[in-house]
Backbone of each chain as ProteinMPNN parsed JSONL, in Angstrom:
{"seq_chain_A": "XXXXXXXXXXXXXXXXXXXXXXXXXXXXXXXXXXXXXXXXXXXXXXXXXXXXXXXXXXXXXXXXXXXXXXXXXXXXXXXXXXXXXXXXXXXXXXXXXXXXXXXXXXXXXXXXXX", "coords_chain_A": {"N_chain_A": [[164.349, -81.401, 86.788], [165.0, -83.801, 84.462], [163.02, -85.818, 83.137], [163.923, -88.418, 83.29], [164.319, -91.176, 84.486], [166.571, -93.192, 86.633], [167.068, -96.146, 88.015], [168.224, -98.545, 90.563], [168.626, -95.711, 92.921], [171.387, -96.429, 94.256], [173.865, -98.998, 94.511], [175.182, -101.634, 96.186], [177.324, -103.847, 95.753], [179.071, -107.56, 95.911], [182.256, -108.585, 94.467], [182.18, -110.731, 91.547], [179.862, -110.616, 91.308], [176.351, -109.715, 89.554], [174.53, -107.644, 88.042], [171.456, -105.018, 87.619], [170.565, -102.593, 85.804], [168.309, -99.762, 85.826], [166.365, -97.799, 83.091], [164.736, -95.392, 82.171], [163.709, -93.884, 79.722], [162.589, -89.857, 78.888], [159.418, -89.082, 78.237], [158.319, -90.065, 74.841], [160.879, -89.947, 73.552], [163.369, -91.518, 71.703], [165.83, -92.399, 71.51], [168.554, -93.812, 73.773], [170.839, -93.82, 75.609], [173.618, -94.923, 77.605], [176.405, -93.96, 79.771], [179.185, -94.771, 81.459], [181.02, -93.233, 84.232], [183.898, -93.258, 85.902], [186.316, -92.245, 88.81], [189.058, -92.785, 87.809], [188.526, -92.989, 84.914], [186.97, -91.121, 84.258], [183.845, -89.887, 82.217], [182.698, -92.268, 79.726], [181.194, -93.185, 76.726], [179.241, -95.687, 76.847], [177.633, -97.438, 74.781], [174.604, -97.142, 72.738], [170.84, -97.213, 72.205], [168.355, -97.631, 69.763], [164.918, -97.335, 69.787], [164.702, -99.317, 70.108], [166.976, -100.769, 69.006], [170.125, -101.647, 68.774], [172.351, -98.69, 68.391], [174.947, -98.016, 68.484], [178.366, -98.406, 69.502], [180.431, -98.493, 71.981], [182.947, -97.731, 74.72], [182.385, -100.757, 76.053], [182.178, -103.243, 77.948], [182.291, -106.739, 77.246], [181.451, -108.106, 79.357], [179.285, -106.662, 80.003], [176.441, -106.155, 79.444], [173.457, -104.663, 77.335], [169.673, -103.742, 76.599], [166.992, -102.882, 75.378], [163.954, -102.128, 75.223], [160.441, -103.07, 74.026], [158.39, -101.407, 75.217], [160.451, -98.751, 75.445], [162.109, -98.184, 77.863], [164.83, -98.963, 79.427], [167.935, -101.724, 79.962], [170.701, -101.647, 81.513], [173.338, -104.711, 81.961], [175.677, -105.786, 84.416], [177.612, -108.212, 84.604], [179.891, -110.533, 86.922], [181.07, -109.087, 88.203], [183.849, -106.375, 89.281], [185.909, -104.789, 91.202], [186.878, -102.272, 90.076], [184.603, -101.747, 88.806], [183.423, -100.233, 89.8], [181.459, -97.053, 89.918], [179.929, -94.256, 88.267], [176.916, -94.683, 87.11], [175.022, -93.18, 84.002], [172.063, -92.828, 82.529], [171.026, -91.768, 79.443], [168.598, -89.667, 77.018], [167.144, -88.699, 74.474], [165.482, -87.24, 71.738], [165.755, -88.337, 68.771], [167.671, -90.714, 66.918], [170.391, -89.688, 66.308], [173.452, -87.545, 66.797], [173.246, -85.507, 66.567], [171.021, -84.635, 68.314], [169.653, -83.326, 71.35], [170.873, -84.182, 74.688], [169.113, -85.503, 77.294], [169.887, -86.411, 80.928], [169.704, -89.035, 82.898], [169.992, -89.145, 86.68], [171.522, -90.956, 87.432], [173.262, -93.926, 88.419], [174.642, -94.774, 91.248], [177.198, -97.284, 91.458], [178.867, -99.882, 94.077], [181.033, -101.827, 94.336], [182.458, -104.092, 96.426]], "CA_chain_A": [[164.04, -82.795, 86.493], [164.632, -84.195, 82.942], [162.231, -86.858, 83.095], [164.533, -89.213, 82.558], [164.69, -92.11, 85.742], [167.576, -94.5, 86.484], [166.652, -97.042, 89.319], [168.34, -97.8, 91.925], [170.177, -94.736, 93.124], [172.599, -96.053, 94.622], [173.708, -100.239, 94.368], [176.437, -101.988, 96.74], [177.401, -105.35, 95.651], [179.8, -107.911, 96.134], [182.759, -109.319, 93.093], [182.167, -111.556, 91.185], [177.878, -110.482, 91.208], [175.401, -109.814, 88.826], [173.384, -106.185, 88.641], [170.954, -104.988, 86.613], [170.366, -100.607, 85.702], [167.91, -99.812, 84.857], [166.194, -96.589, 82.713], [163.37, -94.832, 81.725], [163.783, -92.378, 78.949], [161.616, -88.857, 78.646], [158.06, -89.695, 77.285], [158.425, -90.163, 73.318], [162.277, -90.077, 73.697], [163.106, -93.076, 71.235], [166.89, -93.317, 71.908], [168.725, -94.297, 75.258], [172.673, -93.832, 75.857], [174.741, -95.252, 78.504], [178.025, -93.711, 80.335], [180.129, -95.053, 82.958], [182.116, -92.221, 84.984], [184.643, -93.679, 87.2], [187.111, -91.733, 89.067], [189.998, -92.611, 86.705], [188.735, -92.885, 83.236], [185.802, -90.03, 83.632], [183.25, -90.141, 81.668], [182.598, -93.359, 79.173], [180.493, -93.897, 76.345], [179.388, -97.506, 76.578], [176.07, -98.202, 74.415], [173.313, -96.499, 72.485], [169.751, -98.048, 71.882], [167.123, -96.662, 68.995], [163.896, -97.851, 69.518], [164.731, -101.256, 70.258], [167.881, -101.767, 67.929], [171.379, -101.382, 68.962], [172.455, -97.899, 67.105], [176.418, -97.416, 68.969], [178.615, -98.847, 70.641], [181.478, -97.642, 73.182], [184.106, -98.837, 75.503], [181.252, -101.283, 76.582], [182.892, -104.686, 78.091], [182.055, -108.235, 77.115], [180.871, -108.804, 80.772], [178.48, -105.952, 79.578], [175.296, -105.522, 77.884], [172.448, -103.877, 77.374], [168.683, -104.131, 75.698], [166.008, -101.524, 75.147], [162.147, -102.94, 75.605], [159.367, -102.305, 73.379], [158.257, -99.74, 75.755], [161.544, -98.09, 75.434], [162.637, -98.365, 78.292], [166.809, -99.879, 78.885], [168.395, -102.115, 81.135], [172.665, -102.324, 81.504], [173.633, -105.442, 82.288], [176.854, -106.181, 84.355], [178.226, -109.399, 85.577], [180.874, -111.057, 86.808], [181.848, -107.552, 88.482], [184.724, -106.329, 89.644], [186.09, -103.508, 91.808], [187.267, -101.514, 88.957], [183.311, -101.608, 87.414], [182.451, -98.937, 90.917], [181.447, -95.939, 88.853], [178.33, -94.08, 88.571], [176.36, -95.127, 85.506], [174.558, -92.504, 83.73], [171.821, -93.013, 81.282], [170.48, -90.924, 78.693], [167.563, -90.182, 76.203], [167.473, -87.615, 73.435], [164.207, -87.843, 71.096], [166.235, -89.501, 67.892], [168.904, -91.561, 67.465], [171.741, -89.819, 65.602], [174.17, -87.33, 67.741], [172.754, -83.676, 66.36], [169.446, -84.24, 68.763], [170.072, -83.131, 72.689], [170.703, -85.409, 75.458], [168.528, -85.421, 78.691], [170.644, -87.113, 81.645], [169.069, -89.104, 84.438], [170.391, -89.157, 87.862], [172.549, -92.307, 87.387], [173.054, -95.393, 89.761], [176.061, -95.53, 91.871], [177.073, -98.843, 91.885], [179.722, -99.945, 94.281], [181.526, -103.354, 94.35], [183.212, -104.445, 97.076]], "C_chain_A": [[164.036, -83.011, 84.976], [163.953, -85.453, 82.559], [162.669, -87.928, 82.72], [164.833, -90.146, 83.729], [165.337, -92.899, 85.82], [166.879, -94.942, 87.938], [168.099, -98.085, 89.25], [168.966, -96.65, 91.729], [171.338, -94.724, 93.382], [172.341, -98.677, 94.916], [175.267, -100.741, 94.96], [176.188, -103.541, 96.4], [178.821, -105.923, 96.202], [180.609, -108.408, 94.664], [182.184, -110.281, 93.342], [180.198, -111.639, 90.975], [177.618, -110.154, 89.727], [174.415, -108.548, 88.99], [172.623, -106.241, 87.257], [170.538, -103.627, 86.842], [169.866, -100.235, 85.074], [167.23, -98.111, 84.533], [165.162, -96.201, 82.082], [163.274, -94.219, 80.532], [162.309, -91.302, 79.107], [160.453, -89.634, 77.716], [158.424, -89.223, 75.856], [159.676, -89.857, 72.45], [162.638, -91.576, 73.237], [164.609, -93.394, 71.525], [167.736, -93.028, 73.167], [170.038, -94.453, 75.131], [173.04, -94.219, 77.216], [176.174, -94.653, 78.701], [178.053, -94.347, 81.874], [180.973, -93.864, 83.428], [182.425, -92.697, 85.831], [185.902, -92.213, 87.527], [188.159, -91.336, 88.33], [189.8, -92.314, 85.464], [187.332, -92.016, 82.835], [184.885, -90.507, 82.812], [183.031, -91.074, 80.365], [181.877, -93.106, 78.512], [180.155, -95.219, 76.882], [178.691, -97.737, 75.4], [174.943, -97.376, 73.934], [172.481, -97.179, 71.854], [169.177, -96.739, 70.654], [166.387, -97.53, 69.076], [164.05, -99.698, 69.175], [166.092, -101.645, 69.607], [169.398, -100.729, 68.762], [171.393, -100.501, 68.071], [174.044, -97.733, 67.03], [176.781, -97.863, 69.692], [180.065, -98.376, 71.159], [182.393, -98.668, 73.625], [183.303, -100.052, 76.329], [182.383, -102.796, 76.57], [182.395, -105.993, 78.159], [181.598, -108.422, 78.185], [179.249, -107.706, 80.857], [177.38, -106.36, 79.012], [174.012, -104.967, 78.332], [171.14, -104.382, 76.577], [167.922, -102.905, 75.817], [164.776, -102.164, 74.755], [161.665, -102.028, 74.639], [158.628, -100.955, 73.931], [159.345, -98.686, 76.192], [162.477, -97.84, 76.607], [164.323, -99.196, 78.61], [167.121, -100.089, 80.062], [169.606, -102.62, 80.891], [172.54, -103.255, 82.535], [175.377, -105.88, 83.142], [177.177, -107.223, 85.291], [179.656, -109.509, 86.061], [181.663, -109.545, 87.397], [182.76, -107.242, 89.402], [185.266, -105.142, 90.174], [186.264, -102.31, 91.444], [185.596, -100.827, 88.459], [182.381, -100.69, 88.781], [182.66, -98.064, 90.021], [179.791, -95.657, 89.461], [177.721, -94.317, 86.921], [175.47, -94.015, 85.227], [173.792, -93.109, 82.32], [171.223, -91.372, 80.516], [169.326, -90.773, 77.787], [167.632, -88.971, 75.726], [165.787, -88.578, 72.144], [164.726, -89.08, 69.521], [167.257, -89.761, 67.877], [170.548, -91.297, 66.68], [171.671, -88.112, 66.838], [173.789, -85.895, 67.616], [171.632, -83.387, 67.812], [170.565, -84.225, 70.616], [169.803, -83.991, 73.307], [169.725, -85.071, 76.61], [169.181, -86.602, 79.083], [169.723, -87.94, 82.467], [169.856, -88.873, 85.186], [171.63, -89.638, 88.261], [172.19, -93.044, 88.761], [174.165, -95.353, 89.755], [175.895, -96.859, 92.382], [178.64, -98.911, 92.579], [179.794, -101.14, 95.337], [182.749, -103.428, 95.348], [184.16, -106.048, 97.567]], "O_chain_A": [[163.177, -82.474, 84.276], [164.405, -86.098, 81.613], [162.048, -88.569, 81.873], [165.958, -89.843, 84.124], [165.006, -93.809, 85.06], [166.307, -94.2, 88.738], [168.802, -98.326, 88.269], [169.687, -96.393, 90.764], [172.206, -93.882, 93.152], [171.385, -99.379, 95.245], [176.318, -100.395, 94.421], [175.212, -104.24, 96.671], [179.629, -105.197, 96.782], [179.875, -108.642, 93.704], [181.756, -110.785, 94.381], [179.526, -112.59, 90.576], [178.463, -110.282, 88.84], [173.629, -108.458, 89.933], [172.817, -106.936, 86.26], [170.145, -103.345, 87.974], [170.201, -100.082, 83.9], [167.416, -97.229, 85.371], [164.705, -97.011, 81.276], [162.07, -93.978, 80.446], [161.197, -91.758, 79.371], [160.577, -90.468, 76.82], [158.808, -88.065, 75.691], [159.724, -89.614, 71.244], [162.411, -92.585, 73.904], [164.839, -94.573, 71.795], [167.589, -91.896, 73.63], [170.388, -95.389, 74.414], [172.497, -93.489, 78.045], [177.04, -94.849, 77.848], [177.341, -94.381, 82.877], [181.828, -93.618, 82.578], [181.64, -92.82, 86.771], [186.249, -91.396, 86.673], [188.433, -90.164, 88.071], [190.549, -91.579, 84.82], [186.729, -92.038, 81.762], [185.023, -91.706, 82.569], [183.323, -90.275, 79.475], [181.095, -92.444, 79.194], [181.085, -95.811, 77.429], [179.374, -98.521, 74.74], [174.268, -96.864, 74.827], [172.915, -97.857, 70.923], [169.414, -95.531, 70.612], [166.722, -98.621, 68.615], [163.704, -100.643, 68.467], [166.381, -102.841, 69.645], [169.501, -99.556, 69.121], [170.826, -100.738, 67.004], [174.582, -97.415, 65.97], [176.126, -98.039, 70.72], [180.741, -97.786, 70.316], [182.623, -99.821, 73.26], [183.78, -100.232, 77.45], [183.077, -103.251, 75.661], [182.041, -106.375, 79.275], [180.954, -109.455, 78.002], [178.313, -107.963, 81.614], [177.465, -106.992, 77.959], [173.623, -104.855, 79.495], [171.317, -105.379, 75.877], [168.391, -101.943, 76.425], [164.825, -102.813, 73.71], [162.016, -100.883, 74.352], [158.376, -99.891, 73.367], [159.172, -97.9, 77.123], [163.57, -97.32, 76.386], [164.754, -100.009, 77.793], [166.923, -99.366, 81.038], [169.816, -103.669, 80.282], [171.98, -103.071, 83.616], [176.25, -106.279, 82.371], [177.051, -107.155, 86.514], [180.522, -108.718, 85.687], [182.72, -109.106, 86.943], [182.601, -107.805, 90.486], [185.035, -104.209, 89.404], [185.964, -101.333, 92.13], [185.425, -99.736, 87.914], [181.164, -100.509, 88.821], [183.68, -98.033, 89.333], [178.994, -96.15, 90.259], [178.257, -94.052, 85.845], [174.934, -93.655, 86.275], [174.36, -93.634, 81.362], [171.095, -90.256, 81.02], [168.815, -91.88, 77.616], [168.139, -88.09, 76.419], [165.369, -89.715, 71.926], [164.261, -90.194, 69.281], [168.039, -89.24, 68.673], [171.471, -92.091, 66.497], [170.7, -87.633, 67.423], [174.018, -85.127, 68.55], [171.436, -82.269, 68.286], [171.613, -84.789, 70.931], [168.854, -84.729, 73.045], [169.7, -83.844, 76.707], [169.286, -87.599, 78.368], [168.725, -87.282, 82.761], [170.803, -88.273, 84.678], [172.493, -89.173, 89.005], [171.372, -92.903, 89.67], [174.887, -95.681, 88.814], [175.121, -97.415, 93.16], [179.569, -98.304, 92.047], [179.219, -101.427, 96.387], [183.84, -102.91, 95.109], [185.027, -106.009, 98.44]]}, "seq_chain_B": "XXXXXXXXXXXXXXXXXXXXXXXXXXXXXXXXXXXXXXXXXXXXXXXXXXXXXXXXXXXXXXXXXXXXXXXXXXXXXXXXXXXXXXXXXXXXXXXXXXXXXXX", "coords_chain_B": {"N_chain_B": [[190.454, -92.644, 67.303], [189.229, -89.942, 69.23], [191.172, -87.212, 70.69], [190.053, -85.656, 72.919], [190.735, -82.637, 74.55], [190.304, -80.333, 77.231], [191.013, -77.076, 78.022], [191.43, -75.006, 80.731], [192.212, -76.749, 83.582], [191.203, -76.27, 86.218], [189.685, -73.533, 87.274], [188.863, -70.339, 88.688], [187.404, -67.968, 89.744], [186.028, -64.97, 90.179], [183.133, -63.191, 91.408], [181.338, -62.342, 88.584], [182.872, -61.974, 86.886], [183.999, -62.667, 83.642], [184.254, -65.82, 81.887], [185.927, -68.248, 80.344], [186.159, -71.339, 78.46], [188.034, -73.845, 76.847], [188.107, -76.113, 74.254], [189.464, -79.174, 72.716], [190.097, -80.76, 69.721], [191.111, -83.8, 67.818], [190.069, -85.433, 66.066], [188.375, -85.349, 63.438], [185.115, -83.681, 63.648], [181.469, -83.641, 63.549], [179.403, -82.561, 64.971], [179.88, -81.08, 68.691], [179.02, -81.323, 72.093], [178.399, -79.62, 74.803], [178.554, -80.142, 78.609], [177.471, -80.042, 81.543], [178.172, -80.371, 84.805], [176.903, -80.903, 88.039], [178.252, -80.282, 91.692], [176.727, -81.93, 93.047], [176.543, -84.616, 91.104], [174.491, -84.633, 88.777], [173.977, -84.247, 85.77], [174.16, -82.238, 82.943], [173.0, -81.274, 79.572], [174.117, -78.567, 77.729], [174.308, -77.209, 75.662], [174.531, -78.208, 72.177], [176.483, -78.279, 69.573], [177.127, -77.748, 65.861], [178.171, -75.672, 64.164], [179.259, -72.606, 64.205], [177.916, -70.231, 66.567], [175.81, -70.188, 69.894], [173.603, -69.231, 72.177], [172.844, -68.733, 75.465], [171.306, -67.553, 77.365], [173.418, -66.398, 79.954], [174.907, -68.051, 78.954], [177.35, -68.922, 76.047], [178.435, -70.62, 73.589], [180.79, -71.316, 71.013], [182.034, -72.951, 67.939], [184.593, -73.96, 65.946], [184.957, -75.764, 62.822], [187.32, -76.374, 61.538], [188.762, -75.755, 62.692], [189.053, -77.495, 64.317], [188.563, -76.859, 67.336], [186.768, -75.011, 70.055], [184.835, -73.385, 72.586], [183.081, -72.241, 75.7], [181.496, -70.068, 76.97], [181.256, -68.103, 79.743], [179.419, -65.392, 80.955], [179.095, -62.441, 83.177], [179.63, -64.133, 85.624], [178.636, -66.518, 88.303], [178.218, -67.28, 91.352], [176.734, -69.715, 91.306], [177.524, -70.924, 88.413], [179.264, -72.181, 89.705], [180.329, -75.264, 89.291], [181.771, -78.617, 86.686], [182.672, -78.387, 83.688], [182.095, -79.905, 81.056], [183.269, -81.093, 77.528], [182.048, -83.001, 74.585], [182.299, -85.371, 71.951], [180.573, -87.802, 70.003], [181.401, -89.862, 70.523], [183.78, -89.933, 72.541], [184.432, -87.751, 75.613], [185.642, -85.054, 77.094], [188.128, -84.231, 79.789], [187.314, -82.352, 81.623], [186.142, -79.27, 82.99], [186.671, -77.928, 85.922], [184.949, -75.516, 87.637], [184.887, -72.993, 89.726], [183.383, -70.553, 90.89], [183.471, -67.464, 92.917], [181.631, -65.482, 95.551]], "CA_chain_B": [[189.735, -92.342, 69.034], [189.216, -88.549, 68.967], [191.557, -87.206, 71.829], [189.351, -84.4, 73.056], [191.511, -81.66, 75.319], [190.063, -79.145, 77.446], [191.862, -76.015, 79.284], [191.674, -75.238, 82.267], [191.167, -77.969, 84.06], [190.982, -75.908, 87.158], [189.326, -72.349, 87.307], [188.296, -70.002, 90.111], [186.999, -66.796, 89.116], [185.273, -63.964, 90.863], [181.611, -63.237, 90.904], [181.07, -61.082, 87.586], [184.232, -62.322, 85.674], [184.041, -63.584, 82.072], [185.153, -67.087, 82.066], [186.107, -69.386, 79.109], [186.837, -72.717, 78.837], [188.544, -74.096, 75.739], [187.906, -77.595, 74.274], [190.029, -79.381, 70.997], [189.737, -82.144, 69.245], [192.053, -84.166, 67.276], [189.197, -85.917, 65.035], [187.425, -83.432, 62.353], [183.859, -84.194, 64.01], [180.013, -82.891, 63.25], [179.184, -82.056, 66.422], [179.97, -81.692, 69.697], [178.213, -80.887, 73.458], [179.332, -78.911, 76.247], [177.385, -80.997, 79.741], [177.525, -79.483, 82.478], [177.55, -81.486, 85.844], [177.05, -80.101, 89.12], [178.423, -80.835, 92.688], [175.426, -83.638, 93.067], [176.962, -85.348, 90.267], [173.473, -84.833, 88.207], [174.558, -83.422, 84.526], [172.612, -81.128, 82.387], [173.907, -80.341, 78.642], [173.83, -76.799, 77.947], [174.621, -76.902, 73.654], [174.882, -79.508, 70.98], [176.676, -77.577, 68.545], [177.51, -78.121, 64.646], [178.832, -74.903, 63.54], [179.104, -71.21, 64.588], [177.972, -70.113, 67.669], [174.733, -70.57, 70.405], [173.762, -68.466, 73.04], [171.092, -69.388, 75.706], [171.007, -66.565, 78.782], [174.564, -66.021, 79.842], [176.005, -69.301, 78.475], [177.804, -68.785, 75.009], [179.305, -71.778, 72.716], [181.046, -71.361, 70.068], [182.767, -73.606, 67.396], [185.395, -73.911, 64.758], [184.824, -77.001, 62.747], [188.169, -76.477, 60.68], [190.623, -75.615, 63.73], [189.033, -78.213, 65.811], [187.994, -75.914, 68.657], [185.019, -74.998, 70.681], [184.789, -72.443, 73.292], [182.352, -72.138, 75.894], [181.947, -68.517, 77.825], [179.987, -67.524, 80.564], [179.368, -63.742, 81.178], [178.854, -62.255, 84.912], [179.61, -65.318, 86.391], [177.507, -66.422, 89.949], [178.492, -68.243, 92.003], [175.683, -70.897, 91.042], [177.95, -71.655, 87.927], [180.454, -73.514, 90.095], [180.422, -76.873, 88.633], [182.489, -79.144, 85.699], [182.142, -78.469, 82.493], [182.781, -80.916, 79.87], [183.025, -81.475, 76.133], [182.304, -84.323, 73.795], [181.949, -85.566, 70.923], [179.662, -88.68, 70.047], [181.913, -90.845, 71.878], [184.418, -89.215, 73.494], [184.462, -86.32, 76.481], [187.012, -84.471, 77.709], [188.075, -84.504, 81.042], [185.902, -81.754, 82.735], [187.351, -77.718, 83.791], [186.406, -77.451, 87.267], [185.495, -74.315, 87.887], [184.373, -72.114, 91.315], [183.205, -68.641, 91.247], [183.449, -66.763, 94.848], [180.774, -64.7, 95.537]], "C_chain_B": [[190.045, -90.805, 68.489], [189.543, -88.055, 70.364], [190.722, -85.989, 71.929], [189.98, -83.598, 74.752], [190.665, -80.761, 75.494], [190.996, -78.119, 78.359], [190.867, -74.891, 79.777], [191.112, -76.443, 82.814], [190.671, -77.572, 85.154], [190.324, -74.011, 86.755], [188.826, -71.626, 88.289], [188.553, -68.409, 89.364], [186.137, -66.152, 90.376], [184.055, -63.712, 90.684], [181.632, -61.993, 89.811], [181.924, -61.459, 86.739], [183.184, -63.049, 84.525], [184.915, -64.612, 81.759], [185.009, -67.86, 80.258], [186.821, -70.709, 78.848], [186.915, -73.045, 77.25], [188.28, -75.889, 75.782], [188.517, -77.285, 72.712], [190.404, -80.79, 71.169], [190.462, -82.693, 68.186], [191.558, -84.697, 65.769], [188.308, -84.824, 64.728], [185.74, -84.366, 62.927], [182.609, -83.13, 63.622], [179.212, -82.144, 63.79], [179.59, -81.929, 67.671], [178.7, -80.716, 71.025], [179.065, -80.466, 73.883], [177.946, -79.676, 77.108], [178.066, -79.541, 80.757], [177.263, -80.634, 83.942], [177.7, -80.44, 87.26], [177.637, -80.957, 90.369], [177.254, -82.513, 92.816], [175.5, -84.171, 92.473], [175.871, -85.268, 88.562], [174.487, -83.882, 86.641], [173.773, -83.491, 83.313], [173.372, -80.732, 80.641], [173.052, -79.443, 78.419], [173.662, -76.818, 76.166], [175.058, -78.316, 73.195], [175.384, -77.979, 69.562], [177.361, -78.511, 67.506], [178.211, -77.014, 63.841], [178.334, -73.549, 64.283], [179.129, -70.71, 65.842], [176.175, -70.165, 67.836], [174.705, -69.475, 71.366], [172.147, -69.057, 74.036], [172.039, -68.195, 77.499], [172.807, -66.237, 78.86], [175.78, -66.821, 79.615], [176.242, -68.661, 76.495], [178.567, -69.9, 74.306], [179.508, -71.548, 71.495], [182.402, -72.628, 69.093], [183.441, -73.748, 66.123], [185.516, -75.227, 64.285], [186.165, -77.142, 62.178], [188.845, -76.709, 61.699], [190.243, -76.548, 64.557], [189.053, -77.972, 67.07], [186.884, -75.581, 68.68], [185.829, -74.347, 71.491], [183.593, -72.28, 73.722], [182.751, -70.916, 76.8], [180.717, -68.39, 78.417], [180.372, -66.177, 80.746], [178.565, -63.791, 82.582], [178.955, -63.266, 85.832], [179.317, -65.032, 88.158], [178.214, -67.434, 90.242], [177.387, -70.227, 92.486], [175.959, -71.615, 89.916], [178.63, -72.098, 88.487], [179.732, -74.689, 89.727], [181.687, -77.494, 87.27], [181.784, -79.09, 84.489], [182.784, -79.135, 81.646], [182.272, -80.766, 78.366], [183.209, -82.715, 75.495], [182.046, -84.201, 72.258], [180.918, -86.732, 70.811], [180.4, -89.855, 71.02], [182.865, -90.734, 73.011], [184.542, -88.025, 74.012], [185.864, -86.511, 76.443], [186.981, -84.756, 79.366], [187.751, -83.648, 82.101], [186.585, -80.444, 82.75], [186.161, -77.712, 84.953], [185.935, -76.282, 87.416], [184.696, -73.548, 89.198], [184.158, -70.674, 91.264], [183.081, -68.714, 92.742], [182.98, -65.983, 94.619], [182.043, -63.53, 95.79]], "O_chain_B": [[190.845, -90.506, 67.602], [188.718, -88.224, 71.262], [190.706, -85.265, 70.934], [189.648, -84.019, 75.86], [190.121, -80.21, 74.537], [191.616, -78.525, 79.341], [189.937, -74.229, 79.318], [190.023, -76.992, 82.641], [189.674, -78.202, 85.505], [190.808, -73.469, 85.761], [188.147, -72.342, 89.025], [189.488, -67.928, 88.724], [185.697, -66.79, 91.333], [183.692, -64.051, 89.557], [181.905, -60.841, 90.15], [181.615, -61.193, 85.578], [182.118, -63.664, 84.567], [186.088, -64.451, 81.423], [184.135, -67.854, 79.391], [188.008, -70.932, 79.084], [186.061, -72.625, 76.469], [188.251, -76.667, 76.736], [188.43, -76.342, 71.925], [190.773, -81.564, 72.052], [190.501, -81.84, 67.299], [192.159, -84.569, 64.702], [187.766, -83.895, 65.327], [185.428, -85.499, 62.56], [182.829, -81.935, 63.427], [178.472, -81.279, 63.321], [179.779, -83.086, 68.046], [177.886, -79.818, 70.815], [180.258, -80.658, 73.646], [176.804, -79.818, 76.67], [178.792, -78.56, 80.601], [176.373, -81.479, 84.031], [178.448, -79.472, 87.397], [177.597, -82.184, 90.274], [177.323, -83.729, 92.638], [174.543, -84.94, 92.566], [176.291, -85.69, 87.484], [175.434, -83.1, 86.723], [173.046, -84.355, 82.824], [174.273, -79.893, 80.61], [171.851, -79.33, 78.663], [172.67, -76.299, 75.653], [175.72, -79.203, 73.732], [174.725, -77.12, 68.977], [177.945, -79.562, 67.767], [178.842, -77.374, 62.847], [177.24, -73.439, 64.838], [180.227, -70.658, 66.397], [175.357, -70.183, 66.916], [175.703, -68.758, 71.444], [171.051, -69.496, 73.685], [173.007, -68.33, 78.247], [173.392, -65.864, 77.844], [176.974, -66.626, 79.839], [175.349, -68.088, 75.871], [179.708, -69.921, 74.768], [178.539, -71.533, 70.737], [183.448, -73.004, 69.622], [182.717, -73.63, 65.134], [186.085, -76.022, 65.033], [186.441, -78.339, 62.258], [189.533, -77.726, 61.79], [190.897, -76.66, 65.594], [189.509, -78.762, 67.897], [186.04, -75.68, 67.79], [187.058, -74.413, 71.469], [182.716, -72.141, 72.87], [183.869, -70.705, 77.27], [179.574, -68.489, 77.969], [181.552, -65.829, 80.7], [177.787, -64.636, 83.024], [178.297, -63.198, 86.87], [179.545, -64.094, 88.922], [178.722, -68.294, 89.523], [177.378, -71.161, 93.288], [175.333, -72.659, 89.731], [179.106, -72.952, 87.739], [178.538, -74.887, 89.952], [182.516, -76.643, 86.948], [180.672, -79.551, 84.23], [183.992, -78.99, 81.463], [181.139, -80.406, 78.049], [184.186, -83.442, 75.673], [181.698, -83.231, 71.585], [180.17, -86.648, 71.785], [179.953, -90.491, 71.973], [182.789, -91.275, 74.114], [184.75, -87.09, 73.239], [186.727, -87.322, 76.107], [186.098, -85.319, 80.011], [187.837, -83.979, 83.283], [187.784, -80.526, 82.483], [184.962, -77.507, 84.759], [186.934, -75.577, 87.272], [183.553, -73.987, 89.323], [184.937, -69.815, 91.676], [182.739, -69.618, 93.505], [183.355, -65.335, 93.641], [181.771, -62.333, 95.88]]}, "name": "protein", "num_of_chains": 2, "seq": "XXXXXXXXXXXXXXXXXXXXXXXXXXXXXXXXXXXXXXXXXXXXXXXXXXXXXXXXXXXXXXXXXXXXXXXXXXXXXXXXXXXXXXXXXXXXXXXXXXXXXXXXXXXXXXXXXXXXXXXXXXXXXXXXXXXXXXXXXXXXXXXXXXXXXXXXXXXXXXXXXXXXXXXXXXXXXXXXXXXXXXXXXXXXXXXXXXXXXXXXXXXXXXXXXXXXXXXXX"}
């Protein structure tokens, strides 16, 4: 377990919806990464938070976004979704916010748009 | 974009073999990871490296920041490393080596 929780586990929608993914990081874990892994284009950056502030950003798509709460917690945003955007989302949390410090994974949320 | 290449993409090794998986990178970068993901999709990194080499039980990573290579090696391999191993950099992975030990 890397103390790191994505909610839901697992998310079936319909196009053209509206989700929301969300993430926990490890206790006193200040920054929070996002990947998409789909079938075709593997593993994704999208999005990295520090402590509330946008620090990086990725192949992350305009129908996208993200925020990171005072209690550090992070929630990806995707609308307007489309069959292509089935993947499993993976977040992340690593204690600071530049790329030397180790990641802890969660679980991810399969999301899948039908 | 930093094309990041790994070989093998496929591997199947014997229980006890010495396996190595190669990763290279097109962009001169600072760091990179080796993850690890298992069948259950869940994925674990093993090394954040910046120079030289790491060692943690019978995982080994090593890296060349000049030649733009990395090398990860397992010794006695179990059949409890089957899984994908990948390399990145800060924004871009590679695309995984498969690999299967048989007891």
């Amino acid at each position: 377990d890397s103390g790191v929780t994505q909610t839901p586990k697992h998310l079936i929608t319909a196009t053209g919806q509206r989700v929301t993914l969300r993430c926990s990081p490890r206790s006193g874990d200040l920054s929070v990464y996002w990947y998409q892994q789909s079938l075709d284009q593997g593993l994704q950056f999208l999005i990295q938070y520090y402590n509330g502030e946008e620090r990086a950003k990725g192949n992350i798509l305009e129908r996208f976004s993200a925020q990171q709460f005072p209690d550090l917690h992070s929630e990806l945003n995707l609308s307007s979704l489309e069959l292509g955007d089935s993947a499993l989302y993976f977040c992340a949390s690593s204690a600071e916010g530049d790329f030397y410090n180790e990641q802890f994974f969660g679980p991810g949320t399969r999301l899948t748009v039908l | 974009k930093n094309e990041v290449e790994q070989s093998p993409q496929n591997l199947t090794a014997q229980e006890g073999e010495f396996i190595t998986i190669n990763c290279s990178y097109s962009v001169g970068i600072s760091a990179l990871h080796w993850l690890q993901q298992h069948p259950g999709g869940g994925i674990v990194s093993l090394f954040m490296l910046s120079s030289g080499k790491k060692k943690h039980g019978r995982l080994i990573a090593t890296i060349n920041i000049q030649e733009k290579h990395s090398s990860l090696h397992i010794t006695a391999s179990h059949p409890r490393d089957s899984a994908v191993y990948i390399c990145a950099d800060q924004f871009y992975f590679g695309t995984g080596t498969s690999l299967t030990v048989i007891p």
